[in-house]
C-alpha positions as CSV (number, residue, x, y, z in Angstrom):
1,X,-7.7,14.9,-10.5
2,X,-6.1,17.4,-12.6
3,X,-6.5,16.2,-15.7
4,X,-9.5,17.2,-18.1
5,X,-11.8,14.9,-19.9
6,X,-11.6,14.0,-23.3
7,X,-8.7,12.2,-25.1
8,X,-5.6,12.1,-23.4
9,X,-1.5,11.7,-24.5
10,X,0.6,9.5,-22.7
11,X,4.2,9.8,-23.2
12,X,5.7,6.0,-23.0
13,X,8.8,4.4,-24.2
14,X,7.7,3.9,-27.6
15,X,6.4,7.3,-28.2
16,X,3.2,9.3,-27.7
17,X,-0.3,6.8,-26.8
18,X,-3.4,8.5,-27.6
19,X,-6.4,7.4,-25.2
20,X,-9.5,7.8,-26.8
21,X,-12.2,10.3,-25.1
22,X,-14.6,7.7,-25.2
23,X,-13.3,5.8,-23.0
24,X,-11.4,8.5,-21.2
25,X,-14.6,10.8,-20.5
26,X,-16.4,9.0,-18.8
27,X,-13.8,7.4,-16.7
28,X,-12.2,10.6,-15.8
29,X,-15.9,12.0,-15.1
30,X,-16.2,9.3,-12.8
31,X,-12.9,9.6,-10.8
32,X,-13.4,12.7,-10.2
33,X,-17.2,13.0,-8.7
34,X,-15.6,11.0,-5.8
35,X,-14.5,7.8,-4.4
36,X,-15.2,5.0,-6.9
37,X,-14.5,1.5,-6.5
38,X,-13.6,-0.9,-9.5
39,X,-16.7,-2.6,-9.5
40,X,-18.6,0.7,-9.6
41,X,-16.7,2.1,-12.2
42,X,-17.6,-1.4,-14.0
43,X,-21.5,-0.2,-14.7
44,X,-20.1,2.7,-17.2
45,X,-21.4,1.2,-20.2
46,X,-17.8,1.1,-21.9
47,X,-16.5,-1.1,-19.0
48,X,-19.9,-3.3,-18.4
49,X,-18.7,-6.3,-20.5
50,X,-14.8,-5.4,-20.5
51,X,-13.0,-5.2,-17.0
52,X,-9.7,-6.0,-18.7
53,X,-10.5,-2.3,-20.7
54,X,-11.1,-0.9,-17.2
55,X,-7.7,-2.4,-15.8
56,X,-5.8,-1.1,-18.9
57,X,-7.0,2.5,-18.6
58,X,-6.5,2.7,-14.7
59,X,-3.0,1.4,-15.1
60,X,-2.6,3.7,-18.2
61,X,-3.5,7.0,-15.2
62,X,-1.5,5.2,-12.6
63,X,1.3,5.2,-14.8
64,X,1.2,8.7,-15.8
65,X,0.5,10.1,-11.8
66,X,-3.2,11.4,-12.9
67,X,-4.3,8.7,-10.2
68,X,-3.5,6.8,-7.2
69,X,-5.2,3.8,-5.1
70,X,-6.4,4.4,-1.8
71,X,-6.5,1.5,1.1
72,X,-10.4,0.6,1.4
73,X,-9.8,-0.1,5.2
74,X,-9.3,2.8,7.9
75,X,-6.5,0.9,10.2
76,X,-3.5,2.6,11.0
77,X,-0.6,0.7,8.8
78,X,2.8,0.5,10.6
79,X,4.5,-1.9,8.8
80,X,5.7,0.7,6.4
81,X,8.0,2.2,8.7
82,X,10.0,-0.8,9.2
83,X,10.4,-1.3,5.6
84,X,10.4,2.6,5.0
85,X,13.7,2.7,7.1
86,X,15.1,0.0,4.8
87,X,14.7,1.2,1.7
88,X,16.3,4.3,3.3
89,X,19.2,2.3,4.4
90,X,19.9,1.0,0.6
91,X,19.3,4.2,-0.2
92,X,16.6,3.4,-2.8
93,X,14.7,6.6,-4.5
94,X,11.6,5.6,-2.7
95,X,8.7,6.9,-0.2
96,X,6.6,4.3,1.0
97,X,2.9,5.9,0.9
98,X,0.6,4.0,3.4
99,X,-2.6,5.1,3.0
100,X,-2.9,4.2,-0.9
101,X,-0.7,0.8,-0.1
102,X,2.3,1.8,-2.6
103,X,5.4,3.5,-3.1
104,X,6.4,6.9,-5.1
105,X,9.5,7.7,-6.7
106,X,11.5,10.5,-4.8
C-alpha cells in the first residue's frame, strides 16, 4: 500500500471526502503489516462494535485503487477467460483480474 497513514482525501462526485486518521491509521497500519482478513481487521477497537464502519472505509480504499481483495482460496480460476474473451468481444474497457475475483478498468 502506497498510501501513508493518517487522514486521507478522496476525490468523489460531490467533491473532496476527508477520512478521518482515526479511523484511517489504524486501518491503513493494519493493511499494510500483511494479509488481514475482515474479521481480523474487526478486533481494531474502532471496528469492534461497527462492521458497517469497517465496510464503509474498505469500499472508501477500494474505490480510490489504495486496495484490492485477494481470493482466500489457492485454485487455479479459469472461468475468467471465457468471460475475459467476452468482454473483449463487446469491446468493454475491462481486465478481468482472477486472483482478487474482480475486474479493473483499462
Amino acid at each position: 500500500m502506497s498510501t501513508k497513514a493518517g487522514a486521507i482525501i478522496f476525490g468523489t462526485p460531490i467533491g473532496k471526502i476527508t477520512g478521518p486518521k482515526e479511523i484511517f491509521t489504524p486501518l491503513i497500519e493494519a493493511l499494510a503489516s500483511g494479509d488481514n482478513s475482515f474479521a481480523e481487521l474487526r478486533q481494531l477497537s474502532m471496528f469492534s462494535h461497527a462492521p458497517g464502519l469497517l465496510l464503509q472505509s474498505l469500499n472508501m480504499l477500494m474505490w480510490a485503487d489504495y486496495i484490492h481483495p485477494l481470493r482466500q482460496d489457492d485454485e487455479i480460476a479459469t472461468a475468467h477467460v471465457e468471460l475475459q474473451a467476452w468482454i473483449d468481444e463487446l469491446t468493454l474497457p475491462l481486465a478481468l483480474v482472477p486472483e482478487c475475483g474482480t475486474a479493473v478498468r483499462k
